[in-house]
C-alpha positions as CSV (number, residue, x, y, z in Angstrom):
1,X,10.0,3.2,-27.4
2,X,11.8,4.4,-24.4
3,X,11.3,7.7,-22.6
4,X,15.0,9.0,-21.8
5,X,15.3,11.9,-19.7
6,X,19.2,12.9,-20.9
7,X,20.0,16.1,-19.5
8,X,17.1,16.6,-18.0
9,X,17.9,13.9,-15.4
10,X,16.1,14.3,-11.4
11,X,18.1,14.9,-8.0
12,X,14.9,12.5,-6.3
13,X,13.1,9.7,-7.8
14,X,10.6,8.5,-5.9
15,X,8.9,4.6,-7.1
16,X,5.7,4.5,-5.4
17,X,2.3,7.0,-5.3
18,X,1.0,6.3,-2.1
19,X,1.0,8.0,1.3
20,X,4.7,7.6,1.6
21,X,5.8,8.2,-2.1
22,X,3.5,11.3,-2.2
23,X,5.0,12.8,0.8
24,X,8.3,12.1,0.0
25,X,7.7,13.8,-3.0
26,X,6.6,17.1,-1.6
27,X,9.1,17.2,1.1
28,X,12.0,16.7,-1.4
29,X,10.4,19.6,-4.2
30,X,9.8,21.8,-1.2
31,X,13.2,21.7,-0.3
32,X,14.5,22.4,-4.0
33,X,15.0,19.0,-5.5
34,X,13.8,18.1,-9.2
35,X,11.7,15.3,-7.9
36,X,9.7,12.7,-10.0
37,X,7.0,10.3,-8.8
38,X,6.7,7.0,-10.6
39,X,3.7,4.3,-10.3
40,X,1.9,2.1,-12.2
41,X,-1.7,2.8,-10.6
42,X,-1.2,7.0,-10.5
43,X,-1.5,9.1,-6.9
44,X,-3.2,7.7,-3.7
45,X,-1.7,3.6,-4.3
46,X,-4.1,1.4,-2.5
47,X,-5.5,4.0,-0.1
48,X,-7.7,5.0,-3.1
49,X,-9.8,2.1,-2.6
50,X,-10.7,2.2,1.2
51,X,-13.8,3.7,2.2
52,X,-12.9,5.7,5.6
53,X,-9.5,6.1,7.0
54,X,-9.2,6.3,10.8
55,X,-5.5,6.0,11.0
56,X,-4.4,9.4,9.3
57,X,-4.0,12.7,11.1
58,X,-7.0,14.7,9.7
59,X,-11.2,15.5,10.4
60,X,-12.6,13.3,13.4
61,X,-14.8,11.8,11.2
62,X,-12.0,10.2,9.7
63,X,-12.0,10.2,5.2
64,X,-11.8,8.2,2.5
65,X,-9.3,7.3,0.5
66,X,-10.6,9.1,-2.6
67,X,-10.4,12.5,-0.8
68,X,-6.8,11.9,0.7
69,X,-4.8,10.9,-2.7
70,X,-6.0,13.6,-4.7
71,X,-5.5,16.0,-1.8
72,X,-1.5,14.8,-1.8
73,X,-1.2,15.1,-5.2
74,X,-2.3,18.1,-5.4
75,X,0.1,19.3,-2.6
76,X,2.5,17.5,-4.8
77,X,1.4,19.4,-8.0
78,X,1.7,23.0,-6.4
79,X,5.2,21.9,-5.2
80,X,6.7,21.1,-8.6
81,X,6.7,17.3,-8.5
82,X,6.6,15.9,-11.5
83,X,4.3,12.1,-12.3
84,X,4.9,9.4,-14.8
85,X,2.7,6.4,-15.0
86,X,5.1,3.1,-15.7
87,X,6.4,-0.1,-13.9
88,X,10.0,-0.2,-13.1
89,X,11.4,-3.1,-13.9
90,X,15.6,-2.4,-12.6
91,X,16.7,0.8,-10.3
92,X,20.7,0.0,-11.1
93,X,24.0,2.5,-10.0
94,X,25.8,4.5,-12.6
95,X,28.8,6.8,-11.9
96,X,26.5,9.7,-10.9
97,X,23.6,8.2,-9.6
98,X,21.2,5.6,-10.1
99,X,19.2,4.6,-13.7
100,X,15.7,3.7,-13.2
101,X,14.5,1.7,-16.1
102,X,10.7,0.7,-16.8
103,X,8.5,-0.1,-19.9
104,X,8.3,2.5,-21.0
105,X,10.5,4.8,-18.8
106,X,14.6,5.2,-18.9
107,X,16.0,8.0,-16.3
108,X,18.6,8.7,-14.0
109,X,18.1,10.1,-10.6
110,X,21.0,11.5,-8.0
111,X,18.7,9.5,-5.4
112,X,16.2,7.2,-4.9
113,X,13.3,6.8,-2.4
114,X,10.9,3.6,-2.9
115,X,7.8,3.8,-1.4
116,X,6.4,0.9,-3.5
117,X,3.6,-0.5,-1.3
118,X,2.8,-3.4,-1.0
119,X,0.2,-6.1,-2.6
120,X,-2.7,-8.0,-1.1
121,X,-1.8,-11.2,-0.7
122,X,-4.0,-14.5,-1.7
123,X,-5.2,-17.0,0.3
124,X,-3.6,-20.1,-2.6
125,X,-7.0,-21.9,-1.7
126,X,-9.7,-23.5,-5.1
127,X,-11.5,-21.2,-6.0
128,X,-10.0,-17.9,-5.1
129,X,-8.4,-17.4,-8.7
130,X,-11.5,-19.0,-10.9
131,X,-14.1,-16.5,-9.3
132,X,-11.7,-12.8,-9.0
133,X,-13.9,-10.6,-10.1
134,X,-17.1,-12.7,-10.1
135,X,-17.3,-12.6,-6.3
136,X,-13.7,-12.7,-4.7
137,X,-13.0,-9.4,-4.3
138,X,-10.2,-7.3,-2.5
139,X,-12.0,-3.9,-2.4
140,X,-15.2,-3.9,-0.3
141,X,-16.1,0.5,-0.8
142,X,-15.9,-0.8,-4.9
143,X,-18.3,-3.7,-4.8
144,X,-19.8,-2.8,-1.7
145,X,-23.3,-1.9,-3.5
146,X,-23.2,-5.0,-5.6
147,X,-23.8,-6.8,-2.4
148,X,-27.0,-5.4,-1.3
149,X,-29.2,-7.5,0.4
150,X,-26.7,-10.7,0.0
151,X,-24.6,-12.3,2.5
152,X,-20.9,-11.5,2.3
153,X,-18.0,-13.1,4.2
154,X,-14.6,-10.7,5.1
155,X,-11.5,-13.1,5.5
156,X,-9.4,-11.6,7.6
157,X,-8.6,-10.3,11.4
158,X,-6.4,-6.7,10.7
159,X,-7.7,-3.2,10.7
160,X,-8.6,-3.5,6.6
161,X,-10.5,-6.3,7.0
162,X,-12.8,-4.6,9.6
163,X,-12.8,-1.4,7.9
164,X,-14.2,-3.1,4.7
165,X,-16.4,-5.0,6.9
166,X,-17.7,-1.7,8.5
167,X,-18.0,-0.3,4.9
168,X,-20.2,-3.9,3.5
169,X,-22.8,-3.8,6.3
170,X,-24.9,-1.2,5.0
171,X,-25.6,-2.9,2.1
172,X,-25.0,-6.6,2.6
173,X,-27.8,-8.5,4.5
174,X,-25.2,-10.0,6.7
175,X,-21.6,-9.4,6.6
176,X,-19.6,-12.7,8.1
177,X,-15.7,-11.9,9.5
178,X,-13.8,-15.0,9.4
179,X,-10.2,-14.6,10.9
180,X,-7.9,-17.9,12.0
181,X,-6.5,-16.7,15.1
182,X,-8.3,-16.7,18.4
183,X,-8.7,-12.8,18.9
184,X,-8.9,-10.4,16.1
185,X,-5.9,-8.0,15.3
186,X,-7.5,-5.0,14.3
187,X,-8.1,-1.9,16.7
188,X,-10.0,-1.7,19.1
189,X,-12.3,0.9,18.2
190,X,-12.8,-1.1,14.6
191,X,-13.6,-3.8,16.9
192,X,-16.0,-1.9,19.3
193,X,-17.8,-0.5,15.8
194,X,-17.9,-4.5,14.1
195,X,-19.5,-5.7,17.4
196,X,-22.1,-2.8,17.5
197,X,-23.4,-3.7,13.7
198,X,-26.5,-5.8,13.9
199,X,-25.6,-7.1,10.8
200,X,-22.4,-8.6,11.6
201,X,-20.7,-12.1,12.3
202,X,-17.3,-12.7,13.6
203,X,-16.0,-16.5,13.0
204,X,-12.5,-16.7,15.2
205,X,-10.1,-19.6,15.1
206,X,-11.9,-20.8,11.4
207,X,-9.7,-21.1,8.2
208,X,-11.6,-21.0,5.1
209,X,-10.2,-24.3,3.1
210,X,-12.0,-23.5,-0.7
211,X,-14.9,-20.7,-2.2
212,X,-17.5,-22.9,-3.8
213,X,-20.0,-21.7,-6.9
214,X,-20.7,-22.3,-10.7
215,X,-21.2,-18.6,-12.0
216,X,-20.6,-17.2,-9.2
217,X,-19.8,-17.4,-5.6
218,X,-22.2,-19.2,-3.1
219,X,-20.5,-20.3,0.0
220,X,-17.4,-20.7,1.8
221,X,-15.9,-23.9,2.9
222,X,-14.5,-23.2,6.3
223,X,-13.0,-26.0,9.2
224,X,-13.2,-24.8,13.0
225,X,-9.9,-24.9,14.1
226,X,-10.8,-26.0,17.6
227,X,-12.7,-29.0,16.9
228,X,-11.8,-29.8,13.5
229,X,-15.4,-29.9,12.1
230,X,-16.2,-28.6,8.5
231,X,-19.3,-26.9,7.6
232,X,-20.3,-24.0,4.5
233,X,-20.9,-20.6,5.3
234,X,-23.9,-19.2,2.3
235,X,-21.5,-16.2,1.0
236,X,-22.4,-14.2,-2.7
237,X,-19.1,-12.2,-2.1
238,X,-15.8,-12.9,-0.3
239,X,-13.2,-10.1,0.3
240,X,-10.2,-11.3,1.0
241,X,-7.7,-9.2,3.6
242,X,-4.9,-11.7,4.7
243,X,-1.9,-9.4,4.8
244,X,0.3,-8.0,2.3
245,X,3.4,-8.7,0.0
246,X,6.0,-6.2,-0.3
247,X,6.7,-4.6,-3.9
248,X,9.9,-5.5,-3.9
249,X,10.9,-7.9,-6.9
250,X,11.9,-5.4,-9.1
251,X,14.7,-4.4,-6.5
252,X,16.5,-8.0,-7.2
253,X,19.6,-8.2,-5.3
254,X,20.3,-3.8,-5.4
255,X,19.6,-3.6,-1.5
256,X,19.3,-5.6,1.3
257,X,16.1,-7.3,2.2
258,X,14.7,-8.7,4.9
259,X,13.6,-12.5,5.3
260,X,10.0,-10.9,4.7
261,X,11.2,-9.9,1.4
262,X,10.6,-6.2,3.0
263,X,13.9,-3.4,2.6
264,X,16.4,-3.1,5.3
265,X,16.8,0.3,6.3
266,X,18.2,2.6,9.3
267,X,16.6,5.2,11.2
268,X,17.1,7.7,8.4
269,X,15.8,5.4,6.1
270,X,19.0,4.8,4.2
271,X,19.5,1.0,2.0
272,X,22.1,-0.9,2.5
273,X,23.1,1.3,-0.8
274,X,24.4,5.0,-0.3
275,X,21.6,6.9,-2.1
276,X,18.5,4.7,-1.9
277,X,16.2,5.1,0.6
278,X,12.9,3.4,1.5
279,X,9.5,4.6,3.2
280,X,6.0,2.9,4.0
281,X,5.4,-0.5,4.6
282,X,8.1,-1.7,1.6
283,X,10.0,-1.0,4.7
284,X,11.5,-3.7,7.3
285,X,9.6,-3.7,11.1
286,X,7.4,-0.6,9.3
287,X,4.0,-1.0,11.5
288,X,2.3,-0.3,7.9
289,X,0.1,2.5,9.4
290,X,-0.7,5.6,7.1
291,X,0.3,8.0,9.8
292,X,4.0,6.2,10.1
293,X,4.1,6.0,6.5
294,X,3.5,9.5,5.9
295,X,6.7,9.9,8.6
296,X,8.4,7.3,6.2
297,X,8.0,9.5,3.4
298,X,9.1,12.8,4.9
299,X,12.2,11.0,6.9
300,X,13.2,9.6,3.1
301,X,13.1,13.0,1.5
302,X,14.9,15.2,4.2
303,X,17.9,12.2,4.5
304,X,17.8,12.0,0.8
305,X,18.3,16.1,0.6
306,X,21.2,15.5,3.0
307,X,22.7,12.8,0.9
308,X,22.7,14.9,-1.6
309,X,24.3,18.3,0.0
310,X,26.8,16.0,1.2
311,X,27.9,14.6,-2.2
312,X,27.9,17.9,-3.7
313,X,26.3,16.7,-6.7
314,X,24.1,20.1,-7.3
315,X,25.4,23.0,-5.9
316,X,22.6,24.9,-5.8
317,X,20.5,22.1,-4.2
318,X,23.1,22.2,-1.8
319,X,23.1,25.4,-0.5
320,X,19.2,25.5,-0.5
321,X,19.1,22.3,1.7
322,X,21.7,23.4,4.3
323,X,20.0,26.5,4.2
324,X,16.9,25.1,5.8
């Protein structure tokens, strides 16, 4: 049975619990919106599962994912936002405003800000979908003590790839990077740290063609991309960091997209549509780090707040925004 919000509709509803939904959120309720967060995973999105975060203003000896999430939503608690657990299915205009329909959920919002993330994206190669979960992996700080003393191969060249690498070594026997470009892409301090690990491999210019096994993983088959030659790597766990997909589907044709399949938006973060905004890496040309996403976020909420003084829809909204 659906949820519906009737009069007690939100001036800011935000699709999307991560770095850049949760600081939407409390920029929006500090300013005096009724704001409601809405994601099918709960607070922290996918920055719950990484095991030290580098790239997010905040103690020098970076933190983990499990301590930032709970930390914005509780900001977000103490500043009046309101959660619901759900996936939205259609965000669609109505005279005054926008209806956000889920499963379960059926509400209406003056404006909307999605900060939907993104999802990891697969590698389409035999094997990967017959062993998930029984040694394809996407979350290395999870599984990470499940590995101890096996071999385990990180598919990838990006900052979450050596990060989960990083976060493998001190419990795998030896932790094999295998990224298809010639150079890695990932920072170069994550790089300086990778190289430093005894315990770590790095494989460049190598695609891995299929994950072999019978109850569970056992090796990778890989080709060398400079010679062509094909060989197997001995792996009991492969975590898989290729890039990511944007959350987008849902949106249909509502706003413009990118060929990416990423939103369209302007420096305020304004949709092609009056109203909706976007923030994170959902976002076209976003350089999907947690710092810019938290700028997403907060750049969503205070042109949303404007959007909404300007419309006139809640006078008293108004005059609290304009009086910031």
């Amino acid at each position: 049975m659906a949820i519906t919000m009737g009069a007690n509709d939100y001036d800011i509803a935000v699709v999307g619990a991560g770095v850049a939904g949760l600081n939407a959120a409390i920029t929006a309720a500090r300013h005096g919106a009724r704001t409601i967060v809405i994601d099918m995973l709960g607070a922290g999105g996918q920055v719950i599962n990484v095991d030290r975060i580098d790239n997010f203003p905040g103690p020098a000896e970076g933190m983990s994912g499990f301590e930032l999430g709970p930390m914005l939503q509780m900001q977000a608690d103490e500043a009046g936002v309101e959660f619901a657990l759900d996936t939205i299915d259609t965000i669609s205009k109505t005279q005054g405003g926008f209806r956000i329909a889920g499963a379960d959920l059926d509400l209406t919002a003056s404006a909307v800000i999605v900060a939907a993330g993104s999802a990891k994206r697969t590698l389409g190669i035999p094997g990967e979908a017959e062993f998930e979960g029984r040694g394809v992996s996407h979350c290395a700080s999870c599984d990470g003590p499940l590995m101890r003393g096996k071999e385990a191969c990180i598919i990838g060249g990006g900052d979450s790839a050596l990060d989960e690498a990083l976060a493998l070594a001190p419990h795998a026997s030896r932790v094999t990077i295998i990224h298809r470009g010639p150079r890695l892409k990932a920072s170069a301090a994550l790089q300086a740290r990778a190289r430093e690990a005894s315990n770590i491999e790095i494989r460049l210019e190598t695609v891995v063609e299929a994950i072999r096994g019978e109850n569970g993983v056992t090796a990778l088959a890989v080709r060398d991309l400079s010679t062509g030659q094909t060989s197997e790597i001995p792996c009991h766990g492969v975590f898989i960091y290729v890039g990511l997909e944007p959350n987008t589907a849902f949106l249909g044709e509502t706003v413009a997209l990118a060929a990416d399949g990423r939103i369209v938006v302007d420096l305020d973060m304004q949709t092609s549509v009056p109203g909706i905004f976007a923030a994170g890496d959902v976002r076209a040309r976003s350089v999907a780090h947690l710092a810019a996403s938290a700028g997403d976020g907060v750049t969503a909420a205070i042109s949303a707040i404007r959007y909404l003084a300007a419309e006139d829809i809640d006078e008293p909204l108004k005059h609290h925004a304009l009086a910031r």
